[in-house]
TIGUPA-589922 format. One record per residue (C-alpha): x, y, z; residue in one letter; residue number from 1. Coordinates in pm, whole numbers, plus 50000, padded with zeros to 5 digits. Example, Ala and Ser with C-alpha at 12.3 -4.5 7.8 and 13.67 -1.06 7.14 Angstrom:
residues 2
    px    py    pz rest  nr
 51230 49550 50780    A   1
 51367 49894 50714    S   2
This chain:
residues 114
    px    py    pz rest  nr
 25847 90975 68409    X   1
 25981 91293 68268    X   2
 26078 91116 67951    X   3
 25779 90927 67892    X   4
 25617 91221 67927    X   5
 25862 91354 67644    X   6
 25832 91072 67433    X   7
 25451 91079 67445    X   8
 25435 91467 67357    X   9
 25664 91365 67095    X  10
 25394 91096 66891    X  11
 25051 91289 67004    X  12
 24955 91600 66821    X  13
 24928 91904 67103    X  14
 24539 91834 67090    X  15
 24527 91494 67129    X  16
 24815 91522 67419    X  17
 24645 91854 67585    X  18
 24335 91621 67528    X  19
 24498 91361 67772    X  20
 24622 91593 68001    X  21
 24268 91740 68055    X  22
 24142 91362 68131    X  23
 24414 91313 68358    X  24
 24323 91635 68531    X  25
 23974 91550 68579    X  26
 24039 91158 68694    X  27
 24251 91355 68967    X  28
 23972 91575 69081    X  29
 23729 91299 69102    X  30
 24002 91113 69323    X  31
 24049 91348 69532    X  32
 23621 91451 69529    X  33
 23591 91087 69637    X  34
 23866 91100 69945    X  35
 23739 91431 70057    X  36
 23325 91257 70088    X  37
 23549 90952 70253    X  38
 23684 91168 70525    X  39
 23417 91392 70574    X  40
 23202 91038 70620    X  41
 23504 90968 70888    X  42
 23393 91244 71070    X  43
 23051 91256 71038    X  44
 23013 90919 71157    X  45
 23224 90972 71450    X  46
 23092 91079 71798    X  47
 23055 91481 71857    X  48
 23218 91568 71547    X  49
 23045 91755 71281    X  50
 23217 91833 70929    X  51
 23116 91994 70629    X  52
 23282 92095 70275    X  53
 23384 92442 70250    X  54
 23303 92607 69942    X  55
 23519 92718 69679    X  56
 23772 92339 69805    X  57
 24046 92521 69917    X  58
 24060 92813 69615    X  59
 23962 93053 69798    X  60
 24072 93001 70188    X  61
 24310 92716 70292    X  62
 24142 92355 70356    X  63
 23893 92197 70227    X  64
 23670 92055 70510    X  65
 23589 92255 70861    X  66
 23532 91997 71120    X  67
 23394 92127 71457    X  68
 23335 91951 71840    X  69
 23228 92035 72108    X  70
 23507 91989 72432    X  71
 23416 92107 72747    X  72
 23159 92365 72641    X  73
 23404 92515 72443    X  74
 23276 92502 72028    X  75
 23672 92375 71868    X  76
 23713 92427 71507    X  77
 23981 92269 71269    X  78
 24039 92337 70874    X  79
 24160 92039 70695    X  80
 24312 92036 70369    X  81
 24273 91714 70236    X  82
 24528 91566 70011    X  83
 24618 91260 69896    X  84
 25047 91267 69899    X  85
 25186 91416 70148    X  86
 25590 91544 70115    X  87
 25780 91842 70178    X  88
 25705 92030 69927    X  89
 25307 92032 69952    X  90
 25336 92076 70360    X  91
 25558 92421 70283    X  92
 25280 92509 69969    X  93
 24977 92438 70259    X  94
 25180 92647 70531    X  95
 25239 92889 70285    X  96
 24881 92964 70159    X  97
 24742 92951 70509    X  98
 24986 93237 70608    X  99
 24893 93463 70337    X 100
 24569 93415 70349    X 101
 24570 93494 70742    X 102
 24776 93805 70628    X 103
 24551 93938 70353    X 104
 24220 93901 70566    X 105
 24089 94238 70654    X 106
 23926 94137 70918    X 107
 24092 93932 71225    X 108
 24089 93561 71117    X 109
 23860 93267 71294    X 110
 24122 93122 71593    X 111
 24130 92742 71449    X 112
 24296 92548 71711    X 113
 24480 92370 71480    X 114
């Protein structure tokens, strides 16, 4: 990949080749716009579960989609972070965020359950 990558760069002028890169970068976001409305559907659909988008999609605070029930009286909140792969690498980069944004809150973060 790395080299057709090279080899590309190599016959495109940098606008036409930042040019690409700027389509491939929005095909991506629409991919993942489009899983995100397919899981929040998931949830919406399903019994007792309510789910909505948070704003800023994960910029700002971790996840992108709070998803709430209701179990035993008890109101239970999750944060999902939708994402299409899933390997090491992005797990540790998820972890990661959620930690420091838990640790740069100034005021005592929501208790998600998970």
């Amino acid at each position: 990949m790395a080299k057709k990558t090279r080899r590309l760069a190599d016959e495109l002028s940098d606008r036409e080749f930042s040019s690409r890169l700027e389509q491939i970068g929005r095909r991506d976001h629409t991919q993942k716009m489009e899983f995100e409305r397919h899981v929040l559907a998931l949830f919406n659909n399903a019994p007792n579960w309510k789910a909505i988008r948070l704003p800023g999609g994960g910029d700002v605070r971790p996840g992108d989609l709070l998803v709430t029930r209701a179990d035993l009286g008890q109101e239970r909140r999750y944060i999902i972070d939708c994402t299409m792969e899933v390997n090491p690498g992005s797990i540790k980069r998820a972890y990661e965020g959620l930690r420091y944004h838990i640790d740069r809150s100034s005021k005592r973060p929501p208790d998600f359950d998970e």
